[in-house]
N, C-alpha and C positions, 0 to 999 in steps of 0.2 A: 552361092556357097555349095561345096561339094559336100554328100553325105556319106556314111560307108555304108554299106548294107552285109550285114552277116547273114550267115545260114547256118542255122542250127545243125549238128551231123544226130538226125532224127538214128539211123541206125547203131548208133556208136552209144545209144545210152546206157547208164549203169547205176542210175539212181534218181528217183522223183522222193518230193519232201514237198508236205500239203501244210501250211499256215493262215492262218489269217493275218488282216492287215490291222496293225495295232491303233490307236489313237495318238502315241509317239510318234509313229511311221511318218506322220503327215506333215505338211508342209505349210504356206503361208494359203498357197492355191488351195489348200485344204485336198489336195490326191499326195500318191503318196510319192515322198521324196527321194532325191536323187542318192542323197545321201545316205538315207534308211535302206533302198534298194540294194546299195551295196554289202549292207548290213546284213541281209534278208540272202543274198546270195554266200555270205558267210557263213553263214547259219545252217544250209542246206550242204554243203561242203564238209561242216562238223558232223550233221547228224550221215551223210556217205562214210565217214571213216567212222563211227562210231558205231556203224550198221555192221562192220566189219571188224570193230572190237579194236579199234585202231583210234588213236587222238594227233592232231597235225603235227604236233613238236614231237610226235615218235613213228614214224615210219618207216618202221624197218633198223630204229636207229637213230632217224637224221627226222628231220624238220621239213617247214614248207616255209618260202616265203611267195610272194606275189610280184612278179616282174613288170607286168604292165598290166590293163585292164582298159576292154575297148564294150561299149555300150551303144545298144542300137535302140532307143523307143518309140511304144508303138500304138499304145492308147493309155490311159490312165487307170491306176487304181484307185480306192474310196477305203476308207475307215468298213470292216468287218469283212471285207471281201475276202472269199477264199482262196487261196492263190497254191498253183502246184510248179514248185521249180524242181524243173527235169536237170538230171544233169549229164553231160555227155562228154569222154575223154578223145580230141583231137588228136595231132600228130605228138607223137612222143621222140622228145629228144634223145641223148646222153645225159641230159640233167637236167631236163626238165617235162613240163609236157603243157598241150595247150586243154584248158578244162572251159567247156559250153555250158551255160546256164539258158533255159527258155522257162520263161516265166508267163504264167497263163492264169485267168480269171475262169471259174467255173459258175455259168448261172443258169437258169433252169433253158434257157435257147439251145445251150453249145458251153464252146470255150470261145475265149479271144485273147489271144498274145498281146501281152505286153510290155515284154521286152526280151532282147536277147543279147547275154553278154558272152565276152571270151575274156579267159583271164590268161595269163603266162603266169606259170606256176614253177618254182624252181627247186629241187631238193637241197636243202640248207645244212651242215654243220654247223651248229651253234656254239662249240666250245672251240672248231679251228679256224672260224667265222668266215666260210667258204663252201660255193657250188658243190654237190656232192655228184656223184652218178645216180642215177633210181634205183631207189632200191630194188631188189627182186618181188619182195612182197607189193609193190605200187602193178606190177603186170599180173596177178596173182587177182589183186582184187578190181581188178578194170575185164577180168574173163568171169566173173563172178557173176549169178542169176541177178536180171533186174531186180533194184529194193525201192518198197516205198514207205515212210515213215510219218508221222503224222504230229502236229504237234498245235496244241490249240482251241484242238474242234474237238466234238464231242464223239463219241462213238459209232453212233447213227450215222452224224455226219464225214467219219471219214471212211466206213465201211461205205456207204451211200457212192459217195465220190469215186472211192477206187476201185467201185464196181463197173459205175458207168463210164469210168475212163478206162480201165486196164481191160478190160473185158477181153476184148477183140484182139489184146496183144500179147497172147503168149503166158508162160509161167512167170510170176512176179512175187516175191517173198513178200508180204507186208508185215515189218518190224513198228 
């Protein structure tokens, strides 16, 4: 069986979002689910546009929906692990554009990835129920300083983390 291998575009980022993994999250394997994952990559997509004072049924106007979604994994997560999903915007179409998730466990070693998805993301009219072109404000906020947003952890714990991971890379808003 063939597998795909993605590469994250590490230069192209424009948003990290620190969670923990819930007791929901998990699965029968008791790591966590395939299907929470994709959850959890929702979730860091809401808190990007909402870093930017933006919610996905209005951008610019028009909406988002999800055209495909391609999933590469790479080790497991556990119930309270803290996880940082980076996010990084690919090739940009006429209407739409390709959005990178890299999802990563932080523990006192390092990091270890754990998965990396690519989504196809489509700008959506909902009332003429059709493709739209991107809006102006989607290139607007993809030139926008790195953000990183926190959600879960405590205080300590996410000034701690995006000390020891942002450090080295430049100016980074943390919302």
């Amino acid at each position: 069986m063939s597998r795909q291998h993605l590469r994250f575009p590490h230069e192209k980022r424009v948003h990290r979002h620190q969670l923990k993994v819930r007791i929901s999250d998990l699965n029968y394997g008791q790591h966590l689910g395939h299907d929470a994952l994709v959850s959890l990559l929702h979730q860091a997509r809401v808190s990007w546009w909402a870093a930017h004072g933006l919610a996905e049924w209005d951008i610019g106007g028009v909406g988002t929906v999800i055209a495909d979604l391609a999933v590469e994994y790479r080790a497991e997560a556990f119930w309270d692990d803290c996880l940082t999903i980076e996010l990084a915007v690919g090739e940009v179409g006429r209407k739409g554009a390709e959005i990178w998730h890299r999802i990563v466990k932080s523990h006192p070693e390092g990091e270890q990835e754990i998965a990396i998805a690519r989504i196809g993301m489509v700008f959506f009219d909902f009332q003429a129920r059709q493709a739209v072109a991107v809006p102006d404000v989607f290139h607007q906020v993809i030139k926008a300083p790195l953000r990183l947003s926190t959600e879960g952890l405590s205080s300590s714990e996410s000034v701690a983390s995006a000390e020891n991971r942002l450090s080295s890379q430049g100016d980074v808003d943390v919302t």
